[in-house]
C-alpha beads as a LAMMPS data file, in Angstrom:
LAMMPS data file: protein, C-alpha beads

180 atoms
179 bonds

1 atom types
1 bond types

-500.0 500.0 xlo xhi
-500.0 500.0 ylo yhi
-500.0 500.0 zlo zhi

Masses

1 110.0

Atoms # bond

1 1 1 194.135 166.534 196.120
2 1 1 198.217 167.008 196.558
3 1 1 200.083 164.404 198.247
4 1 1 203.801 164.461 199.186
5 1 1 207.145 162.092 197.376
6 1 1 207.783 160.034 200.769
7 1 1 210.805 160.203 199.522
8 1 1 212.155 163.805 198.524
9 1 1 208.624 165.597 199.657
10 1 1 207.981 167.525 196.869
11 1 1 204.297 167.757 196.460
12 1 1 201.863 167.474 193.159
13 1 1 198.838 166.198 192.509
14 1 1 197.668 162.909 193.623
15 1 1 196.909 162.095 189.460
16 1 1 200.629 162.838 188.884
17 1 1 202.544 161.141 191.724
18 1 1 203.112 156.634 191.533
19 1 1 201.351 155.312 194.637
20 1 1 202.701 152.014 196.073
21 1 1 201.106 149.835 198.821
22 1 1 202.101 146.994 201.021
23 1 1 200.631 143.416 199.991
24 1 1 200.160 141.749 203.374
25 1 1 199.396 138.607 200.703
26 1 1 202.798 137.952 199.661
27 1 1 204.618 140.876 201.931
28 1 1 205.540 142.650 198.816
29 1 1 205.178 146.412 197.396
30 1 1 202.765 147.000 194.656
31 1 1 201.787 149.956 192.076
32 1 1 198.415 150.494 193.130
33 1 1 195.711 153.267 192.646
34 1 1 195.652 155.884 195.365
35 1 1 192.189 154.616 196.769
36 1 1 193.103 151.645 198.119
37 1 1 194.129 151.696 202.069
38 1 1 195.677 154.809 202.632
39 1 1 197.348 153.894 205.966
40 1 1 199.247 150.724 203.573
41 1 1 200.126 153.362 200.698
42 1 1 202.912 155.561 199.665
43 1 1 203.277 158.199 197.060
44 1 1 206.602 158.905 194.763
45 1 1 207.093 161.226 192.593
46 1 1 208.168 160.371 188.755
47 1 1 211.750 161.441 189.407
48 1 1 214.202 158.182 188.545
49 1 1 216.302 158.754 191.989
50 1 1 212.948 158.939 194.058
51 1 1 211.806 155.563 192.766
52 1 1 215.564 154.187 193.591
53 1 1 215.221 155.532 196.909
54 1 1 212.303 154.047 197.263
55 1 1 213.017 151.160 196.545
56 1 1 216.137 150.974 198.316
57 1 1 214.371 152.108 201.964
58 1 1 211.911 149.704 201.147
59 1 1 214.569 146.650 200.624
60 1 1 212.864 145.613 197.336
61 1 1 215.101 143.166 195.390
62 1 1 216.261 143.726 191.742
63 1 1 213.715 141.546 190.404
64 1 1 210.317 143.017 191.796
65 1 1 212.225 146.707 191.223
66 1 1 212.333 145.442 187.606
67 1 1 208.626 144.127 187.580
68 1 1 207.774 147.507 189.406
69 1 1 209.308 149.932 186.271
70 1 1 207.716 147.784 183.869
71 1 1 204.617 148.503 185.408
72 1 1 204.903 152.080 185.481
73 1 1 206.544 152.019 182.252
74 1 1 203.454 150.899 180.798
75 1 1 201.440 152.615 182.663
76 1 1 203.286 156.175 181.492
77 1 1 203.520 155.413 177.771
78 1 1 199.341 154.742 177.691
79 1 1 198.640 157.719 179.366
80 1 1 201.373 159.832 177.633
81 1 1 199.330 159.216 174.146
82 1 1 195.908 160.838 175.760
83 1 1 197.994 163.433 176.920
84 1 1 200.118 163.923 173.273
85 1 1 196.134 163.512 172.011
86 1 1 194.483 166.382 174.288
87 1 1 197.009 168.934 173.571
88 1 1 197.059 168.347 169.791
89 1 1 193.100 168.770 169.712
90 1 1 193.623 171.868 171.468
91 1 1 196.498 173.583 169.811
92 1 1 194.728 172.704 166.589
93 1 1 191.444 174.499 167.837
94 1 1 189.490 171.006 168.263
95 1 1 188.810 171.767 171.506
96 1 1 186.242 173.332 174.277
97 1 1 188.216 174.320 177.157
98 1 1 186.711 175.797 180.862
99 1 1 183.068 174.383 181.890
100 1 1 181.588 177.454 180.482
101 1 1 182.708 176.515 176.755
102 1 1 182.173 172.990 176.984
103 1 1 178.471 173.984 177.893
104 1 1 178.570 175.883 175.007
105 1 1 179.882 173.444 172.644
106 1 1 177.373 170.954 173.827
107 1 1 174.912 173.373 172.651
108 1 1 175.871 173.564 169.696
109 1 1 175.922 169.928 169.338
110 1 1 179.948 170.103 168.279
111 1 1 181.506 167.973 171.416
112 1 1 182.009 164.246 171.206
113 1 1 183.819 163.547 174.035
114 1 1 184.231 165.668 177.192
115 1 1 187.314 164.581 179.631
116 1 1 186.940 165.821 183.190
117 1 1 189.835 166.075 185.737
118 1 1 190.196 163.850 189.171
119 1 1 190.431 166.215 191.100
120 1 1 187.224 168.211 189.821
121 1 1 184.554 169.394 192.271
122 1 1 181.674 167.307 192.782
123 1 1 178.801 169.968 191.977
124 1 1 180.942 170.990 189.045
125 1 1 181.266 166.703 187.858
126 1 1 177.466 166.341 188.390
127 1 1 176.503 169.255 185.983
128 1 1 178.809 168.395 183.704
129 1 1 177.389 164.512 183.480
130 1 1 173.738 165.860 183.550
131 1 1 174.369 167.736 180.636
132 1 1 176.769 165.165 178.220
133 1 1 174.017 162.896 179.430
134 1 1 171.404 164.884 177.448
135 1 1 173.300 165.381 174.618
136 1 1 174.413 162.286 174.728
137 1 1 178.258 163.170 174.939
138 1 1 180.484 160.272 176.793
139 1 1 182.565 161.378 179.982
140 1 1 185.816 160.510 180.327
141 1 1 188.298 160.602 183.509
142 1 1 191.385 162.132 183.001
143 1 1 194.354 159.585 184.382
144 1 1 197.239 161.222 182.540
145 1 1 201.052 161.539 184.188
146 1 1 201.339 165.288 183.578
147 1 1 198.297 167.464 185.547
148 1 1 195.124 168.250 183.917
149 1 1 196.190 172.100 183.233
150 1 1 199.376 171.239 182.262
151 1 1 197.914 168.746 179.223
152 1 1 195.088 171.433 178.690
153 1 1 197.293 173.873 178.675
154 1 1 194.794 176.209 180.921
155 1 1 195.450 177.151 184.493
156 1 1 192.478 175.882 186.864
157 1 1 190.963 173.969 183.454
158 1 1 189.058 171.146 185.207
159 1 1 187.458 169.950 181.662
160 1 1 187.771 169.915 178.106
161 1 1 185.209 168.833 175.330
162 1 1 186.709 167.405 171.742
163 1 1 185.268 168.705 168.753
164 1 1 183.747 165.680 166.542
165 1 1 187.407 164.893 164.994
166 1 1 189.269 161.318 164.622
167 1 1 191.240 162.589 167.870
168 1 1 188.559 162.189 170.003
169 1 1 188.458 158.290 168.655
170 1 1 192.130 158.103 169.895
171 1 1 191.224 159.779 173.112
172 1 1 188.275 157.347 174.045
173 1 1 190.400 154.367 173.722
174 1 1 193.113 155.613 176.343
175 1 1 190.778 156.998 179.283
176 1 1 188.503 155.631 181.422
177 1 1 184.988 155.853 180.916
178 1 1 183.027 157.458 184.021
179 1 1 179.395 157.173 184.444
180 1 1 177.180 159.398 182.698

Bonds

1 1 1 2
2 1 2 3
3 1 3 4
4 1 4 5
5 1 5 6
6 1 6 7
7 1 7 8
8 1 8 9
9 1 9 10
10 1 10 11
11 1 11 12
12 1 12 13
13 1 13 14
14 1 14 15
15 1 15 16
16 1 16 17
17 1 17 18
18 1 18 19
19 1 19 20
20 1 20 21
21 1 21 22
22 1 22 23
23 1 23 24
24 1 24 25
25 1 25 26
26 1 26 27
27 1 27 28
28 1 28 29
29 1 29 30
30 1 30 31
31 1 31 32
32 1 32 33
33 1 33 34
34 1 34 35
35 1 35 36
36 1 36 37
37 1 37 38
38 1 38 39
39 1 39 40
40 1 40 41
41 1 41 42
42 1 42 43
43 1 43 44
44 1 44 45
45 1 45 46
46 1 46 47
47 1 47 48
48 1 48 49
49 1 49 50
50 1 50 51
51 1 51 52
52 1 52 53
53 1 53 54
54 1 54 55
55 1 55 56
56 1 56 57
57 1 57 58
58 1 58 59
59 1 59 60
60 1 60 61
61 1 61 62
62 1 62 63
63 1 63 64
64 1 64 65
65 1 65 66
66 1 66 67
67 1 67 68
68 1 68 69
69 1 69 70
70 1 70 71
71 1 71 72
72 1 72 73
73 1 73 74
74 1 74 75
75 1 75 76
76 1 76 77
77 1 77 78
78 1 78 79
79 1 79 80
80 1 80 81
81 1 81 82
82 1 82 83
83 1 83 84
84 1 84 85
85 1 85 86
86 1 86 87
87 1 87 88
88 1 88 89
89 1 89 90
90 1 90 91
91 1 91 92
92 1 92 93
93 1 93 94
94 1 94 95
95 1 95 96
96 1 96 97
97 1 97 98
98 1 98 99
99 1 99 100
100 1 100 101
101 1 101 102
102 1 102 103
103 1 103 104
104 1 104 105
105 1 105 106
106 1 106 107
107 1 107 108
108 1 108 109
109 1 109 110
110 1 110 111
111 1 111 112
112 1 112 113
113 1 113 114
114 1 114 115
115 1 115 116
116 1 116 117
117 1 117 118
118 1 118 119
119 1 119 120
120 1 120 121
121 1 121 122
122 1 122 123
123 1 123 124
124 1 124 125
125 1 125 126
126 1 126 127
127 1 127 128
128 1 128 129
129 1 129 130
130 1 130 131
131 1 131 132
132 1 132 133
133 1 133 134
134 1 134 135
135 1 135 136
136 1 136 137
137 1 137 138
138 1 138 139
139 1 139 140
140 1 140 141
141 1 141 142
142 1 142 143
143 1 143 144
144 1 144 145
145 1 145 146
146 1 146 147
147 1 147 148
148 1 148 149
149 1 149 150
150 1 150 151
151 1 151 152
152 1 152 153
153 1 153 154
154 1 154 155
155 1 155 156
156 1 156 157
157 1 157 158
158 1 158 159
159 1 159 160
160 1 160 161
161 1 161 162
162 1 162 163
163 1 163 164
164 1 164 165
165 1 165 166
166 1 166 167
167 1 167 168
168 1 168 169
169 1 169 170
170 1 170 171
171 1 171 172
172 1 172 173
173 1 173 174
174 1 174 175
175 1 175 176
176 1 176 177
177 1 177 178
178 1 178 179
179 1 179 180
């Protein structure tokens, strides 16, 4: 789903874009995950003069803007390794991507981890999950800062399987594990 910067309006996918809500708590602006209460949220986009913008409009002092970049500083560099990770398995060939090859590679028994997109259709999720659950392949969620197709490299890519390699060790320890 795309969502616009509140501040400049440029619009990108909800996966790419910081979301920020209003603690009633402690009146206070949080990072926080885009499925919290909408009405409380806001979405920025990466760009350094957005999030000083931001922060300005929304009177946060030095400190908490401090605390705030930490936070997505953190958050980035985690997430930047998965994506680093994904495109090296597939420029090296280690990789299924498009549902119809990660079927195929699941066939084959040669996936050991398949990573889906957010923003994937449900149908297309539940077949996916119905057949990693067979083979017994984990499912992870992509949660990267760049968009699914741009760390696939594939246009309208909702999915990519990892060939048994040491990368898809890497991978599993940076993404979040979805049911399967």
């Amino acid at each position: 789903m795309d969502v616009s910067c509140c501040v400049c309006g440029r619009s990108d996918s909800q996966d790419v874009m910081l979301c920020f809500s209003w603690c009633t708590e402690n009146n206070s602006i949080i990072l926080s995950t885009a499925t919290e209460d909408e009405n409380l949220s806001c979405f920025v986009c990466r760009d350094p003069d957005c999030l000083s913008q931001f922060f300005k409009e929304k009177h946060v002092s030095r400190q908490q803007a401090r605390e705030l970049l930490k936070d997505v500083r953190s958050l980035t560099e985690s997430r930047t390794i998965a994506e680093k990770l994904i495109g090296m398995s597939v420029r090296s060939g280690n990789a299924a991507r498009g549902v119809t090859q990660v079927f195929e590679g699941l066939k084959n028994q040669r996936i050991s981890v398949i990573i889906v997109a957010k923003s994937q259709k449900k149908n297309t999720r539940d077949k996916i999950l119905s057949a990693a659950k067979k083979f017994n392949v984990p499912v992870y969620e992509y949660m990267g800062t760049a968009s699914f197709e741009q760390a696939v490299g594939k246009k309208q890519c909702t999915c990519v399987g990892i060939f048994g390699t040491e990368l898809s060790e890497q991978i599993k320890s940076d993404l979040h594990v979805i049911k399967n």
